[in-house]
VONUKE-318015 format. One line per 10 residues: number of its first residue (from 0); for each residue x negated, y negated, z of C-alpha. Coordinates in steps of 0.05 Angstrom, whole numbers. Layout:
N
NUM> X,Y,Z  ...
//
This chain:
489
0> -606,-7437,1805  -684,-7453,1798  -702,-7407,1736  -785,-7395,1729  -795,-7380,1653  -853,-7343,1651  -904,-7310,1588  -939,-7269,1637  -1020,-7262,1640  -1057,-7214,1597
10> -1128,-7199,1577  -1143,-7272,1588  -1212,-7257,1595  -1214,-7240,1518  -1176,-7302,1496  -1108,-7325,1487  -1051,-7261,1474  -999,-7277,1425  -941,-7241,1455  -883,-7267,1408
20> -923,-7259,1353  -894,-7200,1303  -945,-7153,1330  -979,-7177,1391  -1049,-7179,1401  -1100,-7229,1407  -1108,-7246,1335  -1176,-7244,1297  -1154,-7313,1272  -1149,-7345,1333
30> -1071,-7350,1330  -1027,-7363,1382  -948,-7365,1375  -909,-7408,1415  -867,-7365,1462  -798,-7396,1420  -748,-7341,1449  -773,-7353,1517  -768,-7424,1503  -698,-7426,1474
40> -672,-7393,1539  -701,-7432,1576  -678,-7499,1546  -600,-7470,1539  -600,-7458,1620  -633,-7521,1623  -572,-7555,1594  -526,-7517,1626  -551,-7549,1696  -598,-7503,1719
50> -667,-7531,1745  -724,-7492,1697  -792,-7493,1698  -843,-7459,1648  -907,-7422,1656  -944,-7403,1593  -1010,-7367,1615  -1036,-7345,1547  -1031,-7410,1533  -1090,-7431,1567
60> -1106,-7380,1583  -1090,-7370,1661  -1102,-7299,1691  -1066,-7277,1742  -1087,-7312,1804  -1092,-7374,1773  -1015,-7365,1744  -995,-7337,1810  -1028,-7408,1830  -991,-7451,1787
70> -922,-7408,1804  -929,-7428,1877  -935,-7506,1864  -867,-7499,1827  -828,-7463,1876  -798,-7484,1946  -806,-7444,2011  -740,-7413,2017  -711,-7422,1957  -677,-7361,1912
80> -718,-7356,1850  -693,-7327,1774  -765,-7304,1747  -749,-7298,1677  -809,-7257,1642  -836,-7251,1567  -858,-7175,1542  -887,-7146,1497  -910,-7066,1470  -981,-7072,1489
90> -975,-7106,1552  -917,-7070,1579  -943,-7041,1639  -977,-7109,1659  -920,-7145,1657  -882,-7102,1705  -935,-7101,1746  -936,-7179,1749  -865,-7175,1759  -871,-7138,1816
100> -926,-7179,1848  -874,-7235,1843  -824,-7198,1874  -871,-7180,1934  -891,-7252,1938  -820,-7283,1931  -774,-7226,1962  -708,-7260,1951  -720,-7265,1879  -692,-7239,1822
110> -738,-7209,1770  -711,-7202,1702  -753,-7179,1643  -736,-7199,1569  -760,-7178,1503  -767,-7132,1441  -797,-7066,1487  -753,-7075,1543  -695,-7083,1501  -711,-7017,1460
120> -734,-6976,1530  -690,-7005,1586  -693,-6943,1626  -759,-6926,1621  -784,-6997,1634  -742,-7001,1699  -771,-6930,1712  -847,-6960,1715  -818,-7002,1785  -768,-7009,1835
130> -778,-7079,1840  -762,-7100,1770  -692,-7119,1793  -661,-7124,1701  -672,-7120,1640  -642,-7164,1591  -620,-7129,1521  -620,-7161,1463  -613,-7232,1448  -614,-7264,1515
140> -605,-7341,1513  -536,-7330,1537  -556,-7270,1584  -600,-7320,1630  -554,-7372,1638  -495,-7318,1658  -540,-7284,1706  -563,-7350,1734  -491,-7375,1741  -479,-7313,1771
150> -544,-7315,1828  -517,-7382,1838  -449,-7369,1862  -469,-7303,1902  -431,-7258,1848  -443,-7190,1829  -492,-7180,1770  -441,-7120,1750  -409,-7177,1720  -461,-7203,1675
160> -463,-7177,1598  -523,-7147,1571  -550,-7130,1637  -595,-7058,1656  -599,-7054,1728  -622,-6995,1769  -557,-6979,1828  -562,-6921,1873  -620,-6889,1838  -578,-6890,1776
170> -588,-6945,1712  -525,-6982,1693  -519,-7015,1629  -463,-7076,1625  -425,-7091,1564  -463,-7116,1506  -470,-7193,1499  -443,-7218,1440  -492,-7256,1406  -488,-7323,1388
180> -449,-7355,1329  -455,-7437,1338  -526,-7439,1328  -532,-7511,1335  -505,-7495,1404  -583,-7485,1429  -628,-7546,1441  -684,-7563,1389  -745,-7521,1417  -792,-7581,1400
190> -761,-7625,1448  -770,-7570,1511  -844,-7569,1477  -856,-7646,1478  -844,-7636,1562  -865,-7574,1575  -919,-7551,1535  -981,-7579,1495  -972,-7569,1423  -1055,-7566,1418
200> -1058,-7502,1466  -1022,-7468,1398  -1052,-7453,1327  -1026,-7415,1272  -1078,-7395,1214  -1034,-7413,1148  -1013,-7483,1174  -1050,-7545,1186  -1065,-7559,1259  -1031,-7580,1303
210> -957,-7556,1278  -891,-7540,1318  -856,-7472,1306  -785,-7473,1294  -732,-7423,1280  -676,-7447,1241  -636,-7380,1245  -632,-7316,1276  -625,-7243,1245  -652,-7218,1168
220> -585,-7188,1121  -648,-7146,1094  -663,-7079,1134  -739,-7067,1130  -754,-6998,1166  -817,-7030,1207  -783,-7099,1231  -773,-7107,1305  -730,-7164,1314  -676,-7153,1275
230> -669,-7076,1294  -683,-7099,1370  -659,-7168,1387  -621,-7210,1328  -586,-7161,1288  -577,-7166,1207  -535,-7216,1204  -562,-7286,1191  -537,-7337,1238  -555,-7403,1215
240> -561,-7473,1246  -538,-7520,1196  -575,-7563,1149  -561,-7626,1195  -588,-7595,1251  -657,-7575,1221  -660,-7642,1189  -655,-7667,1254  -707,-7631,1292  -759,-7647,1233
250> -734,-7720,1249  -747,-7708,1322  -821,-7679,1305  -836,-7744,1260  -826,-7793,1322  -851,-7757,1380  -906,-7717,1358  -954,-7769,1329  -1011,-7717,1313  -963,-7652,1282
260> -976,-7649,1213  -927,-7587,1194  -869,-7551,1220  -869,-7473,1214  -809,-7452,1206  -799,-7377,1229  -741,-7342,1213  -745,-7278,1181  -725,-7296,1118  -706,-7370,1121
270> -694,-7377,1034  -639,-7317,1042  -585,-7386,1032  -601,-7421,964  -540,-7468,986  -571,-7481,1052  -641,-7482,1036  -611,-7534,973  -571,-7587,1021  -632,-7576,1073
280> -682,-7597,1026  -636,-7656,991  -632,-7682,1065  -705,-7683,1079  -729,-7727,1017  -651,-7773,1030  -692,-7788,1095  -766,-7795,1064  -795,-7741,1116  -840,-7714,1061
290> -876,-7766,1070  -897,-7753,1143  -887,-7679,1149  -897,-7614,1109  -872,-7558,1121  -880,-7468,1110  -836,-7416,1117  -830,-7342,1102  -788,-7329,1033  -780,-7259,1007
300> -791,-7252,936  -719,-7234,911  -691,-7301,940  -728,-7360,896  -723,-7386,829  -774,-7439,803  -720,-7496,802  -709,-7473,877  -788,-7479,891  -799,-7550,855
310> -743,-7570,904  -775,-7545,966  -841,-7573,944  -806,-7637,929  -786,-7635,1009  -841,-7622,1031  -857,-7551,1031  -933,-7536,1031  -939,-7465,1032  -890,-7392,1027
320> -910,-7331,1060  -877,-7267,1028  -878,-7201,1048  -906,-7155,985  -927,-7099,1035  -946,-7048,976  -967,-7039,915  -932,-6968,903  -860,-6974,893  -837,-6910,913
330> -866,-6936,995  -826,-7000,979  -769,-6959,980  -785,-6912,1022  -788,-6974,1081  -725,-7007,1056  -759,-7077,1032  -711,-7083,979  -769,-7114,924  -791,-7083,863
340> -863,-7096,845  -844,-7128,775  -811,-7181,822  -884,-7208,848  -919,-7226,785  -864,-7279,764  -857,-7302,834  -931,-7320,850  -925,-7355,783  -873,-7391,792
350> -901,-7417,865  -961,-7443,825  -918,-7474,770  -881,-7507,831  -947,-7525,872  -932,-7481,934  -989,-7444,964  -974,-7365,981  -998,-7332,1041  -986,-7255,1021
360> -970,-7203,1074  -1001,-7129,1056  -984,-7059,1103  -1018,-6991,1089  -998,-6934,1127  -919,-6924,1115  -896,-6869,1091  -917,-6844,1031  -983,-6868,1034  -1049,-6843,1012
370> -1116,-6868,987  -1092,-6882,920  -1036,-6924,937  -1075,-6967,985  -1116,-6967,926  -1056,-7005,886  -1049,-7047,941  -1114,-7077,936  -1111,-7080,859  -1041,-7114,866
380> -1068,-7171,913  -1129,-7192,871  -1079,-7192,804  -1029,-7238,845  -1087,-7284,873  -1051,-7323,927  -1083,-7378,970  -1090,-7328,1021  -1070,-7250,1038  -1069,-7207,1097
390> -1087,-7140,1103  -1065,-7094,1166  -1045,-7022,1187  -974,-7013,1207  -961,-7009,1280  -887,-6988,1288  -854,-7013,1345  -804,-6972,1399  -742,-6998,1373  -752,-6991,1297
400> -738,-6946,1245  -814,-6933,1220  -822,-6923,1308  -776,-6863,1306  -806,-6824,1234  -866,-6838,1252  -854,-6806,1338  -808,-6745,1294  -866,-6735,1253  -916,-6732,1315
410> -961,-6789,1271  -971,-6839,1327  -1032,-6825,1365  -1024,-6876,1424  -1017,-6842,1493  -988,-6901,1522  -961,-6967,1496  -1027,-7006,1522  -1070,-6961,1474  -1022,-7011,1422
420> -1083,-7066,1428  -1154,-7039,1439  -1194,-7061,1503  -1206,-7138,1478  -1127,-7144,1459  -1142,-7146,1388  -1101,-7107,1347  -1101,-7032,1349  -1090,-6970,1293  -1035,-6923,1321
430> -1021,-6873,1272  -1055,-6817,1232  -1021,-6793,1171  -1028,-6717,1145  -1083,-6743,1091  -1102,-6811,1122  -1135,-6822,1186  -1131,-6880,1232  -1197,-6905,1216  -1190,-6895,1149
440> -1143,-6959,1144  -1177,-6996,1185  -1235,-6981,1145  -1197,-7009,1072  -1163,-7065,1105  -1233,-7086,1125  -1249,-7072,1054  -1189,-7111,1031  -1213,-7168,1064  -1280,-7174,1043
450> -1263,-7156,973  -1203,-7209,974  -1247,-7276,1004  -1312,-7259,991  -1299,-7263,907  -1340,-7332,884  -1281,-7345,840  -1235,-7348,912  -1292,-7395,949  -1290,-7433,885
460> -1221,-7443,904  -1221,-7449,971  -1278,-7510,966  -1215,-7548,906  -1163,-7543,954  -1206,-7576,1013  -1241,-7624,966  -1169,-7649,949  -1135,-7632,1018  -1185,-7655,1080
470> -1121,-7610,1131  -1119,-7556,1086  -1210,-7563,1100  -1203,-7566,1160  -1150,-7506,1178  -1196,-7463,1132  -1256,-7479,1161  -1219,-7466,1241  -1185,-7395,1212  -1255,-7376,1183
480> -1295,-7398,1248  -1255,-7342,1282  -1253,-7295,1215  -1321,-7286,1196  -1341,-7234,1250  -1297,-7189,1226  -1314,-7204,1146  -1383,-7197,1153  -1385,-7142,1208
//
C-alpha cells in the first residue's frame, strides 16, 4: 500500500502552524514542532513494507495548491492511495476540507484523519464530510499499518481496531487498539527525519538551533486536568523505550546530523524513572556524547533530587522545563498537578546548584482563579528567577478534563473550534471566568512578560549566559527577533 503522510496546510500565509505542538498555533516565538506522531507512523508502516511518503506543509510553509502540487508528483495515475492526515483543534475544519479535496482529486483513496480532536470528536468530525472515509482513535502507529495491510489485501476495514467509519448513514466504532508495549518496537524518528525532512525548516525557542525532537516514551502516570495527550491519545501509563535505545538514537544524531547541537526530548514527563533516567545518563557519558551533544527535557518538580540533576548535567543535559502553572495552591489542586508550591523554591535551587537552566511553564485561568492569584503567579516567577518563563491563558482542549468544566460551566466563549487561534493563527483566549474576562489574561500575561524580561537584573543575565555560551546568544537573540513585537507592543 502507498501511504501519503500528510500535516495538512494552514494559514501559511501568516507563517509556519505548529500543529503537534501542545496547543497549536503559530507561535509568537517562531516555533515549529516537528510533526513526531505523524512521523512515528509513518516510519512503523514504513518498516512493515509499505511504500510512504511525507508531506509537511507548515514546514515550509506550502499552501494548499502548492501541497496539492507536491502530492501529485508523489503519486501514480491509478494507484490506490492511504492519505494519512495530521489535526489539530484550531484547524479542524480545514483539514477535513483538505481531506476532502484529496478525496475528489484521488477517488479511490482512502482518507484517514489522525489526532488529538478527531480522537476526542469522532462523530462529529466525520459529520463535517462524507468524504472523510476514518478516523483513527487514539494512539495510531499500529492503526495505519492495520488499515494499510488491510487496503492492501482488499479486506474489510470492519476488521481494523481503533477504526470510526461512517456505514449506512450510521458511525461505527471498531474495538479499541491496544496500545503499544515494546516501545523500542518503533524506528528512531531522527532517522525518518535525516530522509524525509530538513531539520532547519524546525526551531524550538528553549533549545539551541538546529535540534531534533525525540520522544523517549509515551503516556504521563500524573493526571493534570488540562493535558491533551495523555487524556486523548497515550493514556497514564508510561511506556518507555529503554535506556539502550535512547542512547542509541542520541548516537545516531552525533553521526548523521553534523550541524544538531541538542536533542529535545519530549515526553511528558521524561524524569518520572530515577532508574531509567540513572542508567540513561551513565550510558551517555560511558560513550563520551556530552561532548558532542546536549540535551533538554521536561521534568516535573516532584521527580528530581540535586544528586539526580548533577548527573543529568554531567550527561549532557543543558536545560529542564517544569510545569509550575500557579502560584495559588488551592488551583494546583484544583487541576490535579500533583505539586505543592513549597516544592519549587528548593527545586530551582537545586537546578542552579547543578548548572541546569529552567524554562518555567505558567497558566492563568483554571479554576479558581482571580486577579489576586494571577497576582501570585507573577510574584512566584520573579522569586524563582529561571533562565526563562512562559506566561499563557489556558485553552482547554475537547478531550480533557478542564474542556468539559469549563463547556458545564458555559466559560468557553469560542463558537467554533477555528475561533481556538485568532485570524493570523497565533494563539487565541477562549474562556471568560465569572470575575475574569478573556482579555483580562491576555492583558497580565502580557504584563507577565514584560515584567519577567524586561528587569535589567534579567538582561544582565541574559548578556553572562551569551558572553559564555555563543548557542545559547544566538537562540536568544532568534526567540527575541520574533518576541519583541509582542513585549514592546
Amino acid at each position: 500500500m502507498h501511504i501519503i503522510v500528510i500535516n495538512p496546510p494552514f494559514k501559511a500565509e501568516y507563517g509556519k502552524f505548529s500543529r503537534e505542538s501542545r496547543s497549536p498555533a503559530i507561535t509568537k516565538s517562531g516555533a515549529l514542532y516537528y510533526p513526531l506522531w505523524l512521523i512515528y507512523a509513518a516510519s512503523y508502516s514504513k518498516k512493515c513494507g509499505h511504500k510512504v511518503d511525507f508531506v509537511d506543509a507548515p514546514a515550509k510553509p506550502l499552501n494548499e495548491n502548492e501541497t496539492l502540487n507536491l502530492v501529485g508528483k508523489l503519486t501514480g495515475s491509478d494507484e490506490t492511495i492511504l492519505f494519512v492526515l495530521g489535526t489539530s483543534t484550531p484547524s479542524i475544519k480545514s483539514d477535513v476540507a483538505f481531506g476532502a479535496v484529496l478525496k475528489e482529486k484521488y477517488s479511490s483513496s482512502f482518507v484517514l484523519l489522525v489526532g488529538t480532536h478527531p480522537t476526542a470528536t469522532a462523530e462529529e468530525t466525520l459529520g463535517y464530510n462524507d468524504k472523510i472515509d476514518a478516523i483513527a482513535i487514539g494512539e495510531y502507529d499500529y492503526i495505519v499499518r492495520e488499515l494499510a495491510d488491510a487496503l492492501d489485501a482488499n479486506k474489510e476495514i470492519s476488521g481494523v481496531r481503533g477504526l470510526c467509519f461512517r456505514k449506512d448513514s450510521e458511525f461505527v466504532r471498531t474495538p479499541p487498539m491496544p496500545p503499544i508495549e515494546n516501545m523500542d518496537e518503533i524506528p528512531f524518528a531522527s532517522q525518518f527525519i535525516k530522509e524525509y525532512l530538513n531539520e532547519r525548516d524546525y526551531f524550538f525557542a528553549a533549545a539551541t538551533y538546529p535540534s531534533i525532537q525525540i520522544f523517549t516514551g509515551r503516556g504521563c502516570p500524573c493526571r493534570c486536568n488540562f493535558c491533551v495527550y495523555p487524556q486523548t491519545m497515550h493514556g497514564h501509563k508510561y511506556r518507555a523505550r529503554s535506556p539502550e535505545n535512547v542512547v542509541a538514537e542520541f548516537e545516531y544524531i552525533a553521526n548523521n546530523f553534523a550541524d544538531v547541537k541538542e536533542v529535545v526530548i519530549e515526553d511528558d514527563t521524561f524524569t518520572i524513572d530515577k532508574d531509567r533516567l540513572t542508567t540513561i545518563c551513565n550510558l551517555l557519558i560511558e560513550k563520551k556524547l556530552p561532548k558532542r551533544l546536549r540535551w533538554l527535557c521536561n521534568a516535573r518538580v516532584n521527580t528530581l533530587d540535586l544528586a539526580t540533576m548533577k548527573l543529568m548535567k554531567k550527561a549532557g543535559c543543558r536545560l529542564i522545563i517544569p510545569g509550575i502553572e500557579s502560584g495559588s495552591q488551592e488551583i494546583l489542586n484544583n487541576i490535579k498537578k500533583g505539586t505543592k508550591i513549597e516544592q519549587y523554591l528548593p527545586y530551582v535551587r537545586n537546578a542552579k546548584k547543578a548548572g541546569l537552566l529552567i524554562h518555567a511553564c505558567y497558566m492563568v485561568g483554571n479554576q479558581g482563579e482571580t486577579k489576586e492569584t494571577m497576582q501570585q503567579t507573577l510574584k512566584l516567577a520573579l522569586k524563582l528567577n529561571t533562565d526563562t518563563a512562559q506566561f499563557f491563558p489556558l485553552i482547554p482542549y475537547p478531550g480533557t478534563e478542564a474542556y468539559e468544566y469549563n463547556k458545564k460551566m458555559g466559560y468557553l466563549t469560542v463558537g467554533d473550534y477555528e475561533h481556538y487561534c485568532s485570524e493570523d493563527g497565533t494563539h487565541n483566549t477562549v474562556l471568560n471566568l465569572p470575575n475574569l474576562s478573556a482579555q483580562e489574561m491576555v492583558d497580565f500575561c502580557n504584563y507577565a512578560r514584560k515584567k519577567y524580561y524586561l528587569r535589567p537584573s534579567y538582561i544582565l543575565h541574559r548578556l553572562r549566559v551569551g558572553l559564555t555560551n555563543p548557542d545559547d546568544l544566538k537562540r536568544s537573540i532568534k526567540a527575541f527577533g520574533k518576541l519583541k513585537k509582542y513585549l514592546f507592543k
